[in-house]
N, C-alpha and C positions, 0 to 999 in steps of 0.2 A: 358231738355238740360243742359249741366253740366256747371259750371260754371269755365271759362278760364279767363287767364289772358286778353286775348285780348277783348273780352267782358264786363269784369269789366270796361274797359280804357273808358266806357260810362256813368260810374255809379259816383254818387256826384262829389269828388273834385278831381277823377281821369280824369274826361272828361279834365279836364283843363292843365293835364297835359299828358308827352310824352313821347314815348321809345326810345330809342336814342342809343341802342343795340342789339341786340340778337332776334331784330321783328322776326326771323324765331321759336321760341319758345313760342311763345306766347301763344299758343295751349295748352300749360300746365295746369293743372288741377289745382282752386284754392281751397283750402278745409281751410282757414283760415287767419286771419290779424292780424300783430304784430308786435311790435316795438322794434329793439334793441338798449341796456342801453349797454350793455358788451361786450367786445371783444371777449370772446370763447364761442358766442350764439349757434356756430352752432353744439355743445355738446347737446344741449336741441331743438332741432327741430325732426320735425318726417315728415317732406316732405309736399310740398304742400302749403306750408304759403306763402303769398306774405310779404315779410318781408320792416315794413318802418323804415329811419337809417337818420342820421345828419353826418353819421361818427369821431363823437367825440370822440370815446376810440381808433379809431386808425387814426387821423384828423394827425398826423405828422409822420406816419409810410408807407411809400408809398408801402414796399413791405407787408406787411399784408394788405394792401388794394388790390392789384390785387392776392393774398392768398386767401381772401375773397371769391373773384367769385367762385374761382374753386372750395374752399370747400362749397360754399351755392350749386353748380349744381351737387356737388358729394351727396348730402345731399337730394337731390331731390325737394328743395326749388323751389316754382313757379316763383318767380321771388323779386329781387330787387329794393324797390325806395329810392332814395337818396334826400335829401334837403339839396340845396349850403347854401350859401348867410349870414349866421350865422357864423359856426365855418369854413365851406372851403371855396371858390370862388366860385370855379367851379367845376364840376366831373373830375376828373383825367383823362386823357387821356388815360393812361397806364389799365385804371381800365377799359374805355369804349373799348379797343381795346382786351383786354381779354372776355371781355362778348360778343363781336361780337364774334370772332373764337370758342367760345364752345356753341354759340347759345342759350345763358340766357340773358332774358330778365332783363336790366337795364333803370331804369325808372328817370326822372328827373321832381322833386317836384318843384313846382313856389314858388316864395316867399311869395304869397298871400294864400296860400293853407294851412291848418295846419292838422295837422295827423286826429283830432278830423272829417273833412270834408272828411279824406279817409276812417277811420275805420270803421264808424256805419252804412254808407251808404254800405257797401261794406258785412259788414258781415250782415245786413238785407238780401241781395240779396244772403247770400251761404245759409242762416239759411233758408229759404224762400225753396230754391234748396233743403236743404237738408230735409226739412219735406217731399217735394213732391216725394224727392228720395228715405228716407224710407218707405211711401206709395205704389211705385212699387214695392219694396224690398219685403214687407212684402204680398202684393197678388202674385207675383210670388214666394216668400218662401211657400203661402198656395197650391198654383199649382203643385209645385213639391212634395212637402208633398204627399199629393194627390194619385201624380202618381205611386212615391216608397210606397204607404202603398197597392195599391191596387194593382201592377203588381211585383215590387218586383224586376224586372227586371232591369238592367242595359239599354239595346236598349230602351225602354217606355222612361228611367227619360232625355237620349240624346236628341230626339228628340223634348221634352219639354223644355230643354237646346237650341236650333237651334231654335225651334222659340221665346223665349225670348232675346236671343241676335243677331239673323239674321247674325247669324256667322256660320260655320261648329265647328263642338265640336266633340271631339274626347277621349276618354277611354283610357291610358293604363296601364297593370297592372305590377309593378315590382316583383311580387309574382307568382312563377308557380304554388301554388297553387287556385291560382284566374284568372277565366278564363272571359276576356269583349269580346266583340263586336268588328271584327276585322275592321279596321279605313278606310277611301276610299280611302288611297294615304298612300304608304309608311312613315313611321317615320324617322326622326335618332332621337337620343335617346339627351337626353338633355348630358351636359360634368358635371364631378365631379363635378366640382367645382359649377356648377348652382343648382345639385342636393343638396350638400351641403348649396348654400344660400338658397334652397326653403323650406331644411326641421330645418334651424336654425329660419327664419319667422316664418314658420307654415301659409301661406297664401297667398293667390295668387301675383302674381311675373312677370311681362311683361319681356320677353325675344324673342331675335331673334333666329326663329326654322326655319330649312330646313324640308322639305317632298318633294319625288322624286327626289333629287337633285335641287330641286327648292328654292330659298329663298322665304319665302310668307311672312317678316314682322315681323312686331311685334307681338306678341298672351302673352295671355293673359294664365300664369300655374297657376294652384291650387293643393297642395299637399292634398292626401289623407293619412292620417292619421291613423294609428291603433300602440299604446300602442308607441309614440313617433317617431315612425319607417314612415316614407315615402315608402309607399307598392302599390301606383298608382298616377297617373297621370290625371288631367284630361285641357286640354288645348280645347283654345277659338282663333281658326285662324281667319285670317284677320285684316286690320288695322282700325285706326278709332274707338275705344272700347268707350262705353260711363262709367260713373263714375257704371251707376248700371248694369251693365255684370261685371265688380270686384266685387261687391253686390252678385250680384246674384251665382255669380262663387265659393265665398267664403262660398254661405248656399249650395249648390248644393255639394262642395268637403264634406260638414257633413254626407249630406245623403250616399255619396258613399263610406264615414268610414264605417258607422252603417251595409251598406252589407255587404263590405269586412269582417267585423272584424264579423259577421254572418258566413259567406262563411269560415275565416279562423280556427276560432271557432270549425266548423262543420270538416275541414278535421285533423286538431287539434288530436281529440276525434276518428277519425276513423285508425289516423296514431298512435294512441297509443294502441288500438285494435289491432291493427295489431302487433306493437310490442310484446303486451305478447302474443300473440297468438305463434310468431317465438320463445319465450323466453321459452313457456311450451312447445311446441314442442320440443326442442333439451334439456331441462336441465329439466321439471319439472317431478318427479316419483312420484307423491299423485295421479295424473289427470290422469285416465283413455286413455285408448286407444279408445272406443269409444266418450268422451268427444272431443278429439283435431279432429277425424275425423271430427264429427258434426260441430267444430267451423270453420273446414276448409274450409265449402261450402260458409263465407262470405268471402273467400279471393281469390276464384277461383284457392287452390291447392286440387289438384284430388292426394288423397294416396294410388292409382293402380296406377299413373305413374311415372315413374324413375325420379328424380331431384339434379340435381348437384346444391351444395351448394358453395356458395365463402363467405368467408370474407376479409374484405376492412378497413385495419387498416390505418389511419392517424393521422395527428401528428397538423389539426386545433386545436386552441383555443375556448373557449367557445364562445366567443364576435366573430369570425368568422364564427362561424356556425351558430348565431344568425341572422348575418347578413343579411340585405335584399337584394337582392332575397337571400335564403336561400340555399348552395351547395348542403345540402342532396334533399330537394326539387326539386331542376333542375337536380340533379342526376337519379332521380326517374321519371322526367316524360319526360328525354328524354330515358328511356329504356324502359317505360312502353309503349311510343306511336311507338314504333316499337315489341315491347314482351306484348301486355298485359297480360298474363297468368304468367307472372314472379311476385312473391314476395319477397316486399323490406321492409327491417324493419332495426331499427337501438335501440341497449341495450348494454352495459358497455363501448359506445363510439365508439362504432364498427360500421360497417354497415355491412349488413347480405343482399345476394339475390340466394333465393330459383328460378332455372334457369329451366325446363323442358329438359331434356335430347334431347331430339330431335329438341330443337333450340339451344341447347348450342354452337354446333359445328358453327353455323349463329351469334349466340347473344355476345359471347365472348369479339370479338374485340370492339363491340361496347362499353358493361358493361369496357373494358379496355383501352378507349379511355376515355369515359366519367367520370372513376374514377381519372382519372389522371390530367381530367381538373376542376373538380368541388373540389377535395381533393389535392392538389397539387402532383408534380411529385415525392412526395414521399413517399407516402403511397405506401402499398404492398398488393397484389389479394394471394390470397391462394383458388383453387378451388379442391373439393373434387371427389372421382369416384363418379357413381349414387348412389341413395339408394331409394329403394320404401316403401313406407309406414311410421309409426309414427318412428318402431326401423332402418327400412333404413335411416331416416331424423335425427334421432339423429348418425348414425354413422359418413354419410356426415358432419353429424356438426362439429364433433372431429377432423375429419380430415383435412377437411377446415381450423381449427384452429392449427392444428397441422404441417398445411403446411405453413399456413401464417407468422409463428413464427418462423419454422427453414428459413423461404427464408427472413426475417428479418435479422435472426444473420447469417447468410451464403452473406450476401451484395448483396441480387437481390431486390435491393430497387427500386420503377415505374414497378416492373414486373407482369404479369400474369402469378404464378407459379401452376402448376398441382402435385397432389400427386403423379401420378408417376413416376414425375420425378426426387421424393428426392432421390431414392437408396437408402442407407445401411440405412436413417434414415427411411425409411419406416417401420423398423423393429420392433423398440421402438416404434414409433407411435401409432404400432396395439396390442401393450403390455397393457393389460388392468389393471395390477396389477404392478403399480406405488411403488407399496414397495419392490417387487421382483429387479424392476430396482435399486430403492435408496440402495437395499444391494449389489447389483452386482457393485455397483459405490461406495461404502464404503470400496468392499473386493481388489478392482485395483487402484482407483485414491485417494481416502477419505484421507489414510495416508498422501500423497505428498502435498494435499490441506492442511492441520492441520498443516504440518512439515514448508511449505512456511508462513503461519501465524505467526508462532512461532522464525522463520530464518529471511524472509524475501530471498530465494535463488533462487526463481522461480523455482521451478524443471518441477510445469507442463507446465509452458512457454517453458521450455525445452524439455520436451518430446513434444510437438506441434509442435514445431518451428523442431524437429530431424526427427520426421516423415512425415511433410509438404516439406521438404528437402530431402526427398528421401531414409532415412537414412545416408547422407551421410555425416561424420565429419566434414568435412571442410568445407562445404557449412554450414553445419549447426552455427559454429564457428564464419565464417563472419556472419554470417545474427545475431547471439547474441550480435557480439563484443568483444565475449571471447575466448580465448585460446584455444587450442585444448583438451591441459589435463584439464584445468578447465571443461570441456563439459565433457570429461571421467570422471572425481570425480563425476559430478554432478547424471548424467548414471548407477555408482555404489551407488551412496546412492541412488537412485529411485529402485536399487535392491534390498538393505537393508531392504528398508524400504516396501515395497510389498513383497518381493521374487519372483519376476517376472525378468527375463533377456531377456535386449532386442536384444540378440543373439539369443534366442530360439524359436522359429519359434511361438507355441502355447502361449508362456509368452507374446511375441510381440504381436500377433493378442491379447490375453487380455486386452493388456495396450491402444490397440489403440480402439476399442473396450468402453472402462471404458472411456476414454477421449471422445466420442462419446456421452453418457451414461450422464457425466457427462453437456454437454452443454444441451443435451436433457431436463436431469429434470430441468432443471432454467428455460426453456421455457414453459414446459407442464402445460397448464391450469387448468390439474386437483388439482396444487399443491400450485393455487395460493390462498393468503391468501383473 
């Protein structure tokens, strides 16, 4: 039985004395006795001390005396005794009237009683408590041991949990990659802010949890740990906890590291597999075409059937993608548990999913909801036509990336854009000779780019801004802010300098064309350094 305050009030020079406070608290847990010398004790506490006081360092300061309570119950201090009769009278009223409403027990010392008659007697009786508490500790640590070495399982070490603490104990994991035991009664999920006190501890944390809409109390959480990260949950319903179900709870959250970070380890190692696997597929020429088939049978892509490729650019940080639960993670196993035949992999920050042509048409919205909620609303889908086999899977790929780039710099940002629906840039896209384009953008636009370096005059802002406009002068004029002849000078030196006029029908289609050309290749992956 643990040792409370209320129980203490039996023990040596405590029988003699009384609570005259906060009795509804007394239930508190004592786990040590000590005397405050100093006014700002309650910097150096750790909870749980029955703390004994004269109140001489703050004996004439009446509001740091009722300051006092609230920060020893914010502090989690078991409780207060005071001794008059020397430096005060009496206990302050103000001090006894604050420790009733926040329900901390405030104790009042006799004058015949000296600390000497509270302290040895009292920590006998937790030192006493606490051998017999590490004793349960340390056989139910050997039980659980036990049961995780020889089952391995998450369900096995619960149910060894349930009957050590005669509580319901319950699993859950903040990792999709880790899959427990799903719980008897609905969750709600703990708040930020709890999550944040649980994994700044690092240990188990009494909080009040609803399940089914129901409030059941107080329980008892333990963070599971893997590499500083809080990645499960393992909580102890019901009230009434005794000192070693925190014990127990706190060796029991180790054992359920040591799987997880097993469990995480393991999909780790198969989610990087998986990536070079998508990485030699679309980019590697040393590795054989029967090589990537062979590796394809551990991924469940079959290279007889048609698959549409997407990539999924977003604009996460490193430290947000790290984050627990993980976005690519929950990305991946809410598409996988509706498509599992879909392959997902993630290489130069991108995310890549190899889709099966025949669920594409089904799986689309989903891959397009799910991207937008796990990468935020601003990343961009670029999905390619089918392609079968290793050189079908490397075209999709180009394309894919070819589409995702121009629906980038085209502002269809949150979209799920199809290759065919870029139009004229589909043109350059399937141009496979990247230098053929860079001369054809050298012989139309390259001058105007060099001349604008050199000036500063915008010419190709102007020609953009002239044909976005319809051709039309004075649309084009307002929309620059310049004159009308300023726009015609500008018109003739962009002829000068090409010898293209954008009066003539074939020089116009060039110039518009080269300006096409010219966005193209800043985008084109093949060019990147």
């Amino acid at each position: 039985m643990a040792v409370t305050v209320k129980s203490l009030m039996n023990t040596g020079g405590l029988a003699a004395c009384k609570i005259i406070a906060g009795e509804k608290g007394s239930s508190q847990h004592v786990s040590s006795v000590t005397v405050m010398e100093v006014p700002d004790i309650v910097q150096w506490l750790k909870g749980g001390e029955l703390l004994l006081t004269s109140l001489y360092p703050i004996r004439d300061d009446a509001e740091a005396q009722v300051q006092l309570i609230h920060d020893l119950k914010e502090a989690g201090t078991a409780a207060l005794a005071i001794k008059p009769h020397r430096f005060i009278k009496e206990i302050p009223q103000s001090m006894v009237d604050e420790a009733e409403r926040l329900d901390f027990p405030l104790i009042e010392i006799p004058k015949q009683v000296s600390y000497l008659d509270i302290l040895s007697p009292a920590m006998g009786v937790i030192f006493d408590e606490q051998m017999v508490l590490q004793e349960e500790v340390e056989q139910a640590h050997k039980v659980m041991t036990e049961s995780a070495h020889h089952s391995r399982d998450f369900a096995s070490l619960l149910l060894v949990l349930v009957d050590l603490t005669k509580n319901v104990v319950t699993l859950e994991s903040l990792s999709p990659m880790v899959d427990v035991p799903s719980p008897p009664f609905k969750i709600k999920p703990l708040t930020p802010d709890q999550l944040e006190e649980i994994a700044e501890l690092e240990r188990p944390v009494q909080f009040m949890r609803e399940a089914e809409s129901a409030e059941l109390g107080d329980c008892l959480v333990a963070p599971v740990m893997v590499d500083n990260d809080v990645v499960g949950l393992v909580t102890c319903w019901g009230g009434g906890h005794r000192a070693i179900d925190m014990m127990v709870l706190e060796r029991a959250s180790l054992l359920f590291s040591l799987e997880f970070m097993r469990q995480l380890a393991k999909v780790e190692v198969q989610q990087q597999y998986k990536n070079d696997f998508l990485r030699d597929l679309f980019l590697s020429d040393w590795l054989t075409v029967s090589d990537l088939e062979e590796k394809s049978k551990m991924f469940r892509y079959d290279p007889k059937k048609p698959y549409v490729c997407i990539t999924i650019v977003h604009e996460l940080s490193e430290e947000k993608l790290e984050k627990v639960p993980q976005p690519y993670h929950l990305f991946e196993k809410q598409v996988l548990a509706s498509f599992p035949d879909t392959v997902i992999g993630s290489f130069r920050s991108n995310v890549y999913v190899l889709c099966p042509e025949e669920h594409f048409a089904e799986a689309k919205d989903l891959i397009h909801e799910q991207a937008l909620r796990e990468f935020g609303k601003s990343c961009v889908l670029g999905a390619s036509r089918p392609g079968i086999g290793v050189e079908g899977a490397r075209k999709s790929f180009r394309e894919a990336e070819q589409t995702v780039s121009i629906a980038k710099d085209t502002g269809r940002i949150g979209e799920l854009v199809h290759f065919s629906s870029l139009g004229l840039h589909r043109l350059f896209a399937v141009v496979q000779d990247a230098e053929t384009l860079q001369q054809m953008y050298e012989e139309t636009i390259g001058p105007l780019d060099t001349f604008d370096e050199e000036n500063d005059i915008q010419l190709v802002t102007t020609l953009e801004t002239y044909f976005s406009c319809n051709e039309q002068l004075k649309w084009t004029s307002e929309a620059l802010f310049v004159h009308v002849n300023t726009l015609k000078y500008r018109l003739r030196k962009v002829q000068q300098l090409t010898g293209l006029d954008v009066k003539i029908t074939d020089d116009k289609t060039k110039l518009y064309l080269g300006l096409k050309m010219r966005n193209h290749l800043q985008r084109d992956y093949r060019l990147r350094q």
